[in-house]
Jmol script that loads the backbone (N, CA, C; Angstrom):
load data "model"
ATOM      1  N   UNK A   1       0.845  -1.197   0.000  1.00  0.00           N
ATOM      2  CA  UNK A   1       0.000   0.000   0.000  1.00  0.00           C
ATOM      3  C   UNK A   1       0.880   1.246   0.000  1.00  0.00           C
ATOM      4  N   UNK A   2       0.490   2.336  -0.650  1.00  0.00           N
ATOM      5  CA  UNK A   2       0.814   3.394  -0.359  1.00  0.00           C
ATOM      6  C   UNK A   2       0.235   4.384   0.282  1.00  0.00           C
ATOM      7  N   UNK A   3       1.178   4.805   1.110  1.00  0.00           N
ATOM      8  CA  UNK A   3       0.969   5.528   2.256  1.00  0.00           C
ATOM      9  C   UNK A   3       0.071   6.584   2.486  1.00  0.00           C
ATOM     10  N   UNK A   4       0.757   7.625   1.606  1.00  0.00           N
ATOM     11  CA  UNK A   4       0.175   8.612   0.984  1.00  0.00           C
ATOM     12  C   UNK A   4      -0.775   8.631   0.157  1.00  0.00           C
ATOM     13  N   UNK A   5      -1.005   7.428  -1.068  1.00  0.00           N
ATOM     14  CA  UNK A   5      -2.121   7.646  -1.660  1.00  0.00           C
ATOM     15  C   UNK A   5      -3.385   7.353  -0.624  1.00  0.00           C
ATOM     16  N   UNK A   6      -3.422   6.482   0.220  1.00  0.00           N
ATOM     17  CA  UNK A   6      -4.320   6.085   0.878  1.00  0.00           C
ATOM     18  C   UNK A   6      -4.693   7.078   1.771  1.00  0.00           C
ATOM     19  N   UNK A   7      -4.599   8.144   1.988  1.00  0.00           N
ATOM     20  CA  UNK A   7      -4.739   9.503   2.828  1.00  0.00           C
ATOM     21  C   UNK A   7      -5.228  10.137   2.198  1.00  0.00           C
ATOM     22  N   UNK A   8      -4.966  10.165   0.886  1.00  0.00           N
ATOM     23  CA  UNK A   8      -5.065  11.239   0.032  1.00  0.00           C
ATOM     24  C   UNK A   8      -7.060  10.497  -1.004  1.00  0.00           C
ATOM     25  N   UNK A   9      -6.890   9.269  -0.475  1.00  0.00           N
ATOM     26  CA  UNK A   9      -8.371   8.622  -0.885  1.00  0.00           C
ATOM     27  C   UNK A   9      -9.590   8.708   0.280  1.00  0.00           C
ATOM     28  N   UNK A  10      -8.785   8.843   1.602  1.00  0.00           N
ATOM     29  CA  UNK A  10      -9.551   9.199   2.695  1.00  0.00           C
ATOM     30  C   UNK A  10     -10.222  10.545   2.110  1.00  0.00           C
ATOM     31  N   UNK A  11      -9.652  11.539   2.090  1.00  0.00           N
ATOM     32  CA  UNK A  11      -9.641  12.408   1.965  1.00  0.00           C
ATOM     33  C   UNK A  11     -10.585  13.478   0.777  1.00  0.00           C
ATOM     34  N   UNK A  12     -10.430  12.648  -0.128  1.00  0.00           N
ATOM     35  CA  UNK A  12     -11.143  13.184  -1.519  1.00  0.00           C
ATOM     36  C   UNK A  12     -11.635  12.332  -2.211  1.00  0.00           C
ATOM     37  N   UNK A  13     -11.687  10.877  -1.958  1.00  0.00           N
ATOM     38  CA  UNK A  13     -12.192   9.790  -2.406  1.00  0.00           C
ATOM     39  C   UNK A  13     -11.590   9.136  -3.832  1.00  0.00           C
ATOM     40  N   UNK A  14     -10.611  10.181  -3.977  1.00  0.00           N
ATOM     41  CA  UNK A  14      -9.924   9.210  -5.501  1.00  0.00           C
ATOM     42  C   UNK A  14      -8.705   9.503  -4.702  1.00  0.00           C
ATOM     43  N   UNK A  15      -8.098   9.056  -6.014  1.00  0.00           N
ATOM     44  CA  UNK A  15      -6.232   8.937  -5.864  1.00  0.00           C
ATOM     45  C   UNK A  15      -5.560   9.997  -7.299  1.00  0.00           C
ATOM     46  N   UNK A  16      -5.219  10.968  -6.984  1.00  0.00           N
ATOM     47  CA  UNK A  16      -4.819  11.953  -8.452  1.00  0.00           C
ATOM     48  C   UNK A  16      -3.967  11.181  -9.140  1.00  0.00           C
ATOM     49  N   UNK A  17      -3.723  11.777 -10.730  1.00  0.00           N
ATOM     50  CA  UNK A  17      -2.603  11.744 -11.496  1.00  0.00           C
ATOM     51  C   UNK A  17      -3.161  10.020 -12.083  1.00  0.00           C
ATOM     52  N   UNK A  18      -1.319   9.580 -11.948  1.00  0.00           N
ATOM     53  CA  UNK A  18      -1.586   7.741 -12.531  1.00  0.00           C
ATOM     54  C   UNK A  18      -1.339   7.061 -11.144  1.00  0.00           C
ATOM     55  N   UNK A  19      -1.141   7.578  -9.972  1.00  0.00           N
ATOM     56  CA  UNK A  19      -1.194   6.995  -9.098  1.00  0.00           C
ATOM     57  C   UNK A  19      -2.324   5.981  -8.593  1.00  0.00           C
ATOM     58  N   UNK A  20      -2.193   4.921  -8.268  1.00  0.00           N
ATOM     59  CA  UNK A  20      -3.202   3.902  -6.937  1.00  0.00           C
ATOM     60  C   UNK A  20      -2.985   3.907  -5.673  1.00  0.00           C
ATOM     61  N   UNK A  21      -3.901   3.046  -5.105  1.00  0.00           N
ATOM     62  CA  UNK A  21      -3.554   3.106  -3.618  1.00  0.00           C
ATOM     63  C   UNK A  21      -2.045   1.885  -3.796  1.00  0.00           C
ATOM     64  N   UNK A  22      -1.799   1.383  -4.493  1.00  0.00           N
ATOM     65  CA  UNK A  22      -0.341   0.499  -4.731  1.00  0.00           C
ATOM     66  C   UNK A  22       0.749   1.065  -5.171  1.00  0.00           C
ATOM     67  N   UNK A  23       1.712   0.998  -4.689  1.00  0.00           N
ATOM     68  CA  UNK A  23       2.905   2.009  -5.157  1.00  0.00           C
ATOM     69  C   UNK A  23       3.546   1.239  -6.445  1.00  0.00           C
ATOM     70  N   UNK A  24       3.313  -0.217  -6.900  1.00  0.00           N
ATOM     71  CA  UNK A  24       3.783  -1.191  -7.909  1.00  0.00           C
ATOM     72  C   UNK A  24       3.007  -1.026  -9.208  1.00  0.00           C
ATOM     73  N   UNK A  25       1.809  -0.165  -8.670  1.00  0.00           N
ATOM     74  CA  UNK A  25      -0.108  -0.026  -9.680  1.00  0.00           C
ATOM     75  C   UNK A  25       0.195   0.876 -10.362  1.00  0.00           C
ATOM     76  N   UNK A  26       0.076   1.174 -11.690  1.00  0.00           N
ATOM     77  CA  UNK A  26      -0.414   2.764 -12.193  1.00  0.00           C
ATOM     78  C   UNK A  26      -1.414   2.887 -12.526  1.00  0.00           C
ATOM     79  N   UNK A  27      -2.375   4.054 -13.219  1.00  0.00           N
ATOM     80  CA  UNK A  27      -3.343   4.179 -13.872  1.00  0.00           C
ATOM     81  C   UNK A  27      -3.585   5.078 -14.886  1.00  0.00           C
ATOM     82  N   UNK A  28      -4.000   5.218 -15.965  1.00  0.00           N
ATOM     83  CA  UNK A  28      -4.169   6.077 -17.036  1.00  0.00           C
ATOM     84  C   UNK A  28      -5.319   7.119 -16.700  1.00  0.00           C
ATOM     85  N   UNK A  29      -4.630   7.889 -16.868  1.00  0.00           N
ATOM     86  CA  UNK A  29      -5.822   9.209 -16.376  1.00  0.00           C
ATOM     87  C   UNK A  29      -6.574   9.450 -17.685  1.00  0.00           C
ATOM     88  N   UNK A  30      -7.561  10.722 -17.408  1.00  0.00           N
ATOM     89  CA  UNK A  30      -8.789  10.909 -18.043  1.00  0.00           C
ATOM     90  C   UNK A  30      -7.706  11.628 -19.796  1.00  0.00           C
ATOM     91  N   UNK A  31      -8.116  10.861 -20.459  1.00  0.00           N
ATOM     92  CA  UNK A  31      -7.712  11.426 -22.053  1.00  0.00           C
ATOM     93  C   UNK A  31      -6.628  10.848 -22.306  1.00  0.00           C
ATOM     94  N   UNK A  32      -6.107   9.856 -21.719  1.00  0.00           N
ATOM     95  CA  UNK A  32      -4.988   8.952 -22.375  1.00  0.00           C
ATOM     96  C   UNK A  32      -5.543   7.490 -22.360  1.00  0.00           C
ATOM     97  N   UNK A  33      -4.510   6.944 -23.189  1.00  0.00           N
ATOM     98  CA  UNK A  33      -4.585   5.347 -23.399  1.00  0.00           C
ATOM     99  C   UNK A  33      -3.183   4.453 -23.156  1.00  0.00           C
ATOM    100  N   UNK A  34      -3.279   3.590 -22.326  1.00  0.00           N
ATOM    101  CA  UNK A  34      -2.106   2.648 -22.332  1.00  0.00           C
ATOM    102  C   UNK A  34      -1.566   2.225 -23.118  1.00  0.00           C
ATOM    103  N   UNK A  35      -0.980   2.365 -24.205  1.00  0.00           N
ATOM    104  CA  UNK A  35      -0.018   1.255 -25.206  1.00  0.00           C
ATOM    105  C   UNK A  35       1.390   0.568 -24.890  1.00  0.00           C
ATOM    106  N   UNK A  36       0.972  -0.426 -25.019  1.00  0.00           N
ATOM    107  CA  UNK A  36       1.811  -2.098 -25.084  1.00  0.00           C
ATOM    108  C   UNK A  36       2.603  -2.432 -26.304  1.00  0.00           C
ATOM    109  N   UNK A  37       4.047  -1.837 -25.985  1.00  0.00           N
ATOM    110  CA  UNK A  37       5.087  -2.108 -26.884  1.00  0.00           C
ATOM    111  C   UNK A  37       6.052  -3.627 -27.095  1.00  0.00           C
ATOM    112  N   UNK A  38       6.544  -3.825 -27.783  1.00  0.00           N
ATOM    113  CA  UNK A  38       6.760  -4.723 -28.166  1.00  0.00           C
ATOM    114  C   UNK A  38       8.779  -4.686 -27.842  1.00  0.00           C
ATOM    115  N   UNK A  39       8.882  -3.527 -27.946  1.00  0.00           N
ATOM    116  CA  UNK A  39      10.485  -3.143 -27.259  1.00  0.00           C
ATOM    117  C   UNK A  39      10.170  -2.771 -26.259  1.00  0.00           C
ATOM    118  N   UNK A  40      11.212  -3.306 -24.943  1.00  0.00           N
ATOM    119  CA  UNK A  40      11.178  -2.421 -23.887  1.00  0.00           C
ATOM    120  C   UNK A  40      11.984  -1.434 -23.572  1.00  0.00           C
ATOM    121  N   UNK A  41      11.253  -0.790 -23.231  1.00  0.00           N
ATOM    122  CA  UNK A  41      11.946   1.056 -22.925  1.00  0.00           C
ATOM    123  C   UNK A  41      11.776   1.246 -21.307  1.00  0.00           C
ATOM    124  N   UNK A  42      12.206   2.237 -20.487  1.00  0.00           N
ATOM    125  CA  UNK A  42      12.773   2.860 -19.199  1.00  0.00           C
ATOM    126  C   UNK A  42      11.619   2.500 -18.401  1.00  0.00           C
ATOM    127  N   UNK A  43      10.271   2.503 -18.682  1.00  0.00           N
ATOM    128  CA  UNK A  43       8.999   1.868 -18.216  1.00  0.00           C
ATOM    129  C   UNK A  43       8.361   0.432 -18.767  1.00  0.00           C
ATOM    130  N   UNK A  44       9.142  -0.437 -19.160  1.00  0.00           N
ATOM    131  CA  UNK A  44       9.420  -1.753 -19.028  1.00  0.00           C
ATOM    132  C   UNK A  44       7.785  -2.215 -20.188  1.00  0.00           C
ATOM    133  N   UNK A  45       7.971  -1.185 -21.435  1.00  0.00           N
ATOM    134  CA  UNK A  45       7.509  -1.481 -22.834  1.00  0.00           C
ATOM    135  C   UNK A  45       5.919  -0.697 -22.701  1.00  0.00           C
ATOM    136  N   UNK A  46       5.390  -0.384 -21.472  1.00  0.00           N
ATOM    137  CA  UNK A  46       4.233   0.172 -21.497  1.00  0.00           C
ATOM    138  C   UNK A  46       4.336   1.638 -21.174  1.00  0.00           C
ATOM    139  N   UNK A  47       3.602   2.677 -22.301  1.00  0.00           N
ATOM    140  CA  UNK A  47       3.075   4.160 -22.087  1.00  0.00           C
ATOM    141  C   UNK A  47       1.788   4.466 -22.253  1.00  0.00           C
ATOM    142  N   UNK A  48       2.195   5.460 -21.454  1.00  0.00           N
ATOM    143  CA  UNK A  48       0.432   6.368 -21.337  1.00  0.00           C
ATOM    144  C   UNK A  48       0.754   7.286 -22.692  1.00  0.00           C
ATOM    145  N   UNK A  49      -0.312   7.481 -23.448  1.00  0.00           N
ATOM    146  CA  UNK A  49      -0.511   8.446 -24.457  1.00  0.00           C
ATOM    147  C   UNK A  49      -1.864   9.308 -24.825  1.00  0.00           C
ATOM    148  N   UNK A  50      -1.307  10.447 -24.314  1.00  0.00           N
ATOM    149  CA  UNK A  50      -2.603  11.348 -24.470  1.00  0.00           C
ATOM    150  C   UNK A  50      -3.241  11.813 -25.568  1.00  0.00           C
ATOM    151  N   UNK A  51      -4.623  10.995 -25.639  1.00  0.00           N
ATOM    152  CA  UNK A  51      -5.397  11.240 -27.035  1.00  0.00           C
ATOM    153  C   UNK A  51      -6.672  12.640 -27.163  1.00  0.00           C
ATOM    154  N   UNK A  52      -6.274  13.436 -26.012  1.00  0.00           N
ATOM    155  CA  UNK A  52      -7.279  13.828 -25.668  1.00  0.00           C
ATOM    156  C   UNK A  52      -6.897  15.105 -24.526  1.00  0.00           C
ATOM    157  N   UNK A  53      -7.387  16.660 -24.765  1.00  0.00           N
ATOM    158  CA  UNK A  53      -6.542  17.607 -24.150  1.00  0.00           C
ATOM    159  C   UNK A  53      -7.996  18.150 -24.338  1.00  0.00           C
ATOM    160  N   UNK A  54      -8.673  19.100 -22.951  1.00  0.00           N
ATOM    161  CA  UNK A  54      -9.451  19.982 -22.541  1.00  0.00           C
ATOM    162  C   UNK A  54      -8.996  21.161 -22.552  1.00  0.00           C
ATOM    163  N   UNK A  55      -9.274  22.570 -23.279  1.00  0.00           N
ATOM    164  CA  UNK A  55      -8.996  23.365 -23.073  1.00  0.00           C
ATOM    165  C   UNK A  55     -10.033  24.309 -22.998  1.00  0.00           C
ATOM    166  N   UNK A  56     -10.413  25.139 -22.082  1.00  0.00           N
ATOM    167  CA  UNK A  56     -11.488  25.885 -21.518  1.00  0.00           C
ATOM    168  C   UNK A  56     -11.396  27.045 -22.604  1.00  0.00           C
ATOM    169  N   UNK A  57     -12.600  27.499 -22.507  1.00  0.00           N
ATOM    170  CA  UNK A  57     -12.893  28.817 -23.678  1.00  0.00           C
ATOM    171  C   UNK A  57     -12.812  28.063 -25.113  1.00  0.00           C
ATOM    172  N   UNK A  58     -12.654  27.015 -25.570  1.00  0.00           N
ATOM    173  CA  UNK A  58     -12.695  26.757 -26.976  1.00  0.00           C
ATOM    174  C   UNK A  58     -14.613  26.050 -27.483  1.00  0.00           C
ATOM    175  N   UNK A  59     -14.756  26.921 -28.733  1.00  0.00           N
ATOM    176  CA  UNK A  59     -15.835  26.372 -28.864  1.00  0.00           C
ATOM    177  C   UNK A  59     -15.986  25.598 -30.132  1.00  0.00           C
ATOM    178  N   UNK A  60     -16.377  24.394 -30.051  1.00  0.00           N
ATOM    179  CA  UNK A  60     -16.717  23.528 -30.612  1.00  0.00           C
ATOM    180  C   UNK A  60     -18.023  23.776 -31.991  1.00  0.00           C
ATOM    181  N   UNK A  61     -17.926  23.652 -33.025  1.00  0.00           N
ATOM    182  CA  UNK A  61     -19.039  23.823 -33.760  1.00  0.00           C
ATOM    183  C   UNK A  61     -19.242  22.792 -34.557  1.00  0.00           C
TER     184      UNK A  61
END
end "model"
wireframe off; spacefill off
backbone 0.3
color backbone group
């Protein structure tokens, strides 16, 4: 468990960012997707990739 996330779920009822209550866990936040590489790289072949960016004041038509 992690320490801190678990305080921080008391607290506000989620866990921010890619953090879990597991310090071994990640999670993909809101507007990205996990992709599963086939080379491994510095995060052991898996990234988060953001498909998806909110920006306030833009209007959509």
């Amino acid at each position: 468990m992690d320490e801190d996330a678990a305080e921080e779920f008391l607290v506000t009822g989620h866990v921010a960012g890619n953090e879990t209550l597991y310090k071994e866990i990640k999670q993909v936040k809101a507007g990205e997707m996990a992709r599963v590489g086939t080379r491994v790289n510095k995060s052991g072949g898996i990234n988060a990739l953001r498909y998806f960016s909110y920006r306030r004041g833009m209007e959509i038509h």
